[in-house]
Backbone bond lengths (Angstrom), bond angles and torsions (degrees), N, CA, C in turn:
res aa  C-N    CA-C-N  psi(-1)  N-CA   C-N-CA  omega(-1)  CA-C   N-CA-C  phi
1 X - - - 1.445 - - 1.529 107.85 -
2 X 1.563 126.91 136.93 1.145 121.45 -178.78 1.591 102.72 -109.07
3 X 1.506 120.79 149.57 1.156 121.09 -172.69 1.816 98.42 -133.25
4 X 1.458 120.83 152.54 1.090 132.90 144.33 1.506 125.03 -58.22
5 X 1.661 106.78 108.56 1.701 89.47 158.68 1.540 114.13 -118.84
6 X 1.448 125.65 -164.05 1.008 119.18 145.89 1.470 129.49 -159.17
7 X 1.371 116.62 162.77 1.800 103.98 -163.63 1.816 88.08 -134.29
8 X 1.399 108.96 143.27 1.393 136.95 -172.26 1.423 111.18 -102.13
9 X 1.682 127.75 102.64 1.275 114.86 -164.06 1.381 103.62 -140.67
10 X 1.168 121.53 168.23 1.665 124.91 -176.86 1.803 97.70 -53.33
11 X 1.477 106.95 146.37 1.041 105.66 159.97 1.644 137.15 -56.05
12 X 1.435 126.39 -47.65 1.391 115.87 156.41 1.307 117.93 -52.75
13 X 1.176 146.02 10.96 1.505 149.45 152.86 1.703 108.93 -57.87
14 X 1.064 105.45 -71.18 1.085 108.54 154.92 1.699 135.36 -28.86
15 X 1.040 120.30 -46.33 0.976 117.44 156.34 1.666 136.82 -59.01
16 X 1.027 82.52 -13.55 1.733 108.78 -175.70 1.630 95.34 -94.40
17 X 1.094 113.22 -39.41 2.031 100.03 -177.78 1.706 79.71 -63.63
18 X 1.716 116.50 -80.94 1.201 122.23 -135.64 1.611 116.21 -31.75
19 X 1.654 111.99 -51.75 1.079 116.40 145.32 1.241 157.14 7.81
20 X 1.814 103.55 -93.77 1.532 121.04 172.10 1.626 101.27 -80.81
21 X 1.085 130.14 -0.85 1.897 123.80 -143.77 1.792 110.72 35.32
22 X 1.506 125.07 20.44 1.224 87.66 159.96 1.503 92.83 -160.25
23 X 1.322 104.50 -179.28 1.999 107.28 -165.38 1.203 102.83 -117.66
24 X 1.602 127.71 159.45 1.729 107.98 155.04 1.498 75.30 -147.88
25 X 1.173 95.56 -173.54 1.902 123.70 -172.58 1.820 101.10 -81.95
26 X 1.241 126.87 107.87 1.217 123.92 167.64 1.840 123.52 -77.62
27 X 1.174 108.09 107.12 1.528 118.50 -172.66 1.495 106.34 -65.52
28 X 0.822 138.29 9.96 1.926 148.91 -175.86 1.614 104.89 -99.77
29 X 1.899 108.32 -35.93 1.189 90.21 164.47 1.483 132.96 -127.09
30 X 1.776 94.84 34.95 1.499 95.86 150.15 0.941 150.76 -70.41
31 X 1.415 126.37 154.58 2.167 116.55 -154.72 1.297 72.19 -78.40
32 X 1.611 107.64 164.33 1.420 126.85 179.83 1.723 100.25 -92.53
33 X 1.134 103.34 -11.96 1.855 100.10 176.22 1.534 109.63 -78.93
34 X 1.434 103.91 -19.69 1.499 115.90 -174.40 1.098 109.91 -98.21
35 X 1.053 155.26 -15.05 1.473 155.15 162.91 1.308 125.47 -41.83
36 X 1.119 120.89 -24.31 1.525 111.71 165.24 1.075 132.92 -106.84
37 X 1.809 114.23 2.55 1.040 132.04 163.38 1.881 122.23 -72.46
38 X 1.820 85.94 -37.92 2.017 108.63 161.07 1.362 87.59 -54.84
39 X 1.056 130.75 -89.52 1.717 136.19 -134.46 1.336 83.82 -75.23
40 X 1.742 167.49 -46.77 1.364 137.95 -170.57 1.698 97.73 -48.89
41 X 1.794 100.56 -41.76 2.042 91.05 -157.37 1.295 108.12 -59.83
42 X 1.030 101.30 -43.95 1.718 124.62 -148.87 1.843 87.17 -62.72
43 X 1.512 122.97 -49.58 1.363 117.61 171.01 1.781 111.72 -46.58
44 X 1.361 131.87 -55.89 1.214 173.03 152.81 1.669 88.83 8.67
45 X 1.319 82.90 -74.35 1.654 121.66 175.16 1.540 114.46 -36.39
46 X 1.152 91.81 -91.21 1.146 98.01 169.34 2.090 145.35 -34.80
47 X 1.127 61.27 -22.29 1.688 84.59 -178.45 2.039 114.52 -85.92
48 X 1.330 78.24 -38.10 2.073 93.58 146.23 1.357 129.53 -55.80
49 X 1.566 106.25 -59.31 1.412 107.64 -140.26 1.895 80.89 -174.56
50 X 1.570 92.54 142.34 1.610 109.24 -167.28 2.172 91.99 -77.27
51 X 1.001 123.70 174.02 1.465 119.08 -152.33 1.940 70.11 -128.88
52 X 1.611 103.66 145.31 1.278 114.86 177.31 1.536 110.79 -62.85
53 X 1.572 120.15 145.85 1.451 113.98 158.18 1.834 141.10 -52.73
54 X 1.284 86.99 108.85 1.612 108.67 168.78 1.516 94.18 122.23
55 X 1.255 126.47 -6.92 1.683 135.64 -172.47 1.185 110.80 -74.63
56 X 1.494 156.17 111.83 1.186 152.44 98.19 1.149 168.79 -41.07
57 X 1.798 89.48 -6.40 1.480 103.09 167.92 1.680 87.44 -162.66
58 X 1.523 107.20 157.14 1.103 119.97 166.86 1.483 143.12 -78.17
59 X 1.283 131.41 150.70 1.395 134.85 -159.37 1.531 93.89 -101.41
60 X 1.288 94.88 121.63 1.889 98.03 160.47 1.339 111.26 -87.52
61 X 1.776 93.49 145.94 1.270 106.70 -162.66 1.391 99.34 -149.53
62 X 1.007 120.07 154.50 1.504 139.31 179.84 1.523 126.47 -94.43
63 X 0.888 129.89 125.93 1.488 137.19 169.13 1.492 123.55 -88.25
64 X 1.493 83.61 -65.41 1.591 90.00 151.12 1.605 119.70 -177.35
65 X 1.701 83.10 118.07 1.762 107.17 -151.85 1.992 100.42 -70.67
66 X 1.128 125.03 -38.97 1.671 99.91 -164.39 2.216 92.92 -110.33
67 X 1.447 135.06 14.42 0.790 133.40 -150.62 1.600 134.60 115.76
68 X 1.647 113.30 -171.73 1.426 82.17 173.30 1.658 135.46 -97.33
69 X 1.676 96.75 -2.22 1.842 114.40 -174.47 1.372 82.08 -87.40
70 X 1.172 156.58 -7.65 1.594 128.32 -174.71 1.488 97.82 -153.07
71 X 1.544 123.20 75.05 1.500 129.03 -172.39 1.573 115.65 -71.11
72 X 1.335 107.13 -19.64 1.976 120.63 -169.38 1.875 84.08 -77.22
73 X 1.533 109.09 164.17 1.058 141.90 157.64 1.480 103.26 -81.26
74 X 1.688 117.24 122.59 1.561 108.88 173.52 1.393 107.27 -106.79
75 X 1.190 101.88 133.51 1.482 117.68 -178.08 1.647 108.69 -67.83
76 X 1.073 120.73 -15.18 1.294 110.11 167.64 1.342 122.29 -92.15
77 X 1.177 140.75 8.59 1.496 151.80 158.07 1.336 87.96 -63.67
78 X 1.892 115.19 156.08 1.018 117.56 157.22 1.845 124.70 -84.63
79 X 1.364 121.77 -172.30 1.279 119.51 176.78 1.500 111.71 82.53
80 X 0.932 131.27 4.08 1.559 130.80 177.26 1.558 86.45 -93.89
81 X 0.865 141.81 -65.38 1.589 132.65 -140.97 1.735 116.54 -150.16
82 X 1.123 130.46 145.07 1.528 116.02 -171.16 1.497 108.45 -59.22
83 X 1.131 99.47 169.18 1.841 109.30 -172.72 1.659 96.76 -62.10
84 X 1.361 116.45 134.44 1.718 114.57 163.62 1.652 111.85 91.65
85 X 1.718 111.92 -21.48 1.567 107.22 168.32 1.078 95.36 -83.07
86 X 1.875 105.85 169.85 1.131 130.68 -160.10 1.492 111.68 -124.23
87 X 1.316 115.14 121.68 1.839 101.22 -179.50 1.612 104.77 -142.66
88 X 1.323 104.77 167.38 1.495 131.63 163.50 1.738 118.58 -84.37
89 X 1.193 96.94 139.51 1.603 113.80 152.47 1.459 107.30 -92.85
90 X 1.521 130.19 129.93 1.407 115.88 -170.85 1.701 82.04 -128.88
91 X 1.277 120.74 142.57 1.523 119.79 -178.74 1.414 100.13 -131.84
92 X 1.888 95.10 147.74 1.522 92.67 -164.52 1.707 102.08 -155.96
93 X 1.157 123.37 157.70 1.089 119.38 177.13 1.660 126.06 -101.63
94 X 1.139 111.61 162.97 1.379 104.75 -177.88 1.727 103.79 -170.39
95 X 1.641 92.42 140.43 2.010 122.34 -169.71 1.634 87.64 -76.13
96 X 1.313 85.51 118.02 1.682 100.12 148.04 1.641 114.47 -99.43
97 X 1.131 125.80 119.95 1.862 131.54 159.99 1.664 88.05 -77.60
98 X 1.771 96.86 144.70 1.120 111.54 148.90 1.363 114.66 -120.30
């Protein structure tokens, strides 16, 4: 089954898919309070399903961010990004096996 998700990221991120054609989670700019919460999942993870090459931590992503009539993340809510940066919603699909 393929599903829509989507993940909300600085705008030069984006530039970085368009680029390479592909994204992963950059560990340089994880909060350092958050880092071992990355590395419990990312074990988590792994223990599922082998983690794509060059990938080390996972991309949050949305299924469905405000409910089910409005599933996208809106960039105009606050808390996505500091006041005055600029970002993308990038939407993407992905195979679920059952």
């Amino acid at each position: 089954m393929l599903i829509k998700l989507w993940t909300v990221r600085p705008a030069g991120d984006f530039a970085i898919l368009q680029k390479q054609g592909v994204y992963t989670a950059d560990e340089r700019y994880v909060m350092p309070e958050r880092m071992e919460a990355y590395q419990w999942m990312s074990q988590r993870l792994a223990e599922k399903t082998p983690a794509p090459a060059g990938a080390r931590f996972p991309l949050w992503a949305w299924y469905h961010a405000h409910g089910s009539k409005r599933p996208k993340p809106d960039l105009r809510k606050r808390g996505h990004f500091q006041q005055g940066e600029k970002g993308v919603r990038i939407e993407f699909g992905a195979v679920l096996d059952n």
